[in-house]
C-alpha positions in Angstrom: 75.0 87.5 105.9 78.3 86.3 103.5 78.7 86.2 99.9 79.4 82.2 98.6 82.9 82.8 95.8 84.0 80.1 94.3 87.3 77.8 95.5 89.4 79.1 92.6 88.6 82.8 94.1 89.1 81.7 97.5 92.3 80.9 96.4 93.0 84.8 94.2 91.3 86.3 98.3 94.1 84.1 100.6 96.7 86.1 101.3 95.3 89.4 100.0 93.7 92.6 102.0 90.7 94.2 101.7 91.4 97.8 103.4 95.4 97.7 103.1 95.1 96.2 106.8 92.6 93.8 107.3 93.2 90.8 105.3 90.5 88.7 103.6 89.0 85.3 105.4 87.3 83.3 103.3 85.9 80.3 104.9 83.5 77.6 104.6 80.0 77.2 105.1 78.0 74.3 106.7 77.4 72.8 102.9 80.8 73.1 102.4 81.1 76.5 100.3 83.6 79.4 100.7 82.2 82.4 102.0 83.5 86.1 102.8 81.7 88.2 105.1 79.8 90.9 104.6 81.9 93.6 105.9 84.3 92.3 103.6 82.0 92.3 100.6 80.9 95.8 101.3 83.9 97.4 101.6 85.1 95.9 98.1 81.7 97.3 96.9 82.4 100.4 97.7 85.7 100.8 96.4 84.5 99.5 92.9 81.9 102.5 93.5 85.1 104.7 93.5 87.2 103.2 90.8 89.5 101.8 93.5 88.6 98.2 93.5 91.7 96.1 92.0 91.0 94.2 88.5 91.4 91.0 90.1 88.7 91.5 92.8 86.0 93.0 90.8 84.3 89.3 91.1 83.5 90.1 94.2 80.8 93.0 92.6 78.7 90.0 91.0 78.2 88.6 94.4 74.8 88.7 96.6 74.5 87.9 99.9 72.6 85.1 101.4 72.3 84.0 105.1 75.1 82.2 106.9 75.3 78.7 108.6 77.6 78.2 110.1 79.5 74.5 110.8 78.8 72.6 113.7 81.7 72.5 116.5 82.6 69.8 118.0 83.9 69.6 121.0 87.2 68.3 122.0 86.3 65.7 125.0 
């Protein structure tokens, strides 16, 4: 499961970390939408649950989760 966000909060995610350790990967989808994971989607849940979420991620609350698919690889012949 992932959560779809938005380019412009792909771009407030890059760069950023989720648990002080981990940082956050947003990527994209097979219909071309950014995505987070769900670990990283719960974990900001549950620091919004303790008043420890930061202001600038509480988008990630509104989010729900739908299923995942995934790009196709190609392979390098």
């Amino acid at each position: 499961m992932i959560a779809i966000i938005t380019e412009q909060q792909k771009n407030i995610l890059v760069g950023k970390t989720y648990d002080g350790v981990c940082y956050f990967n947003p990527i994209q989808d097979l219909n071309d939408n950014w995505v987070i994971s769900e670990q990283e989607y719960y974990y900001c849940l549950g620091l919004w649950y303790i008043d420890e979420l930061q202001t600038e991620l509480s988008f990630i609350t509104s989010l729900s989760l739908s299923e995942y698919f995934p790009k196709p690889i190609t392979p390098i012949v």
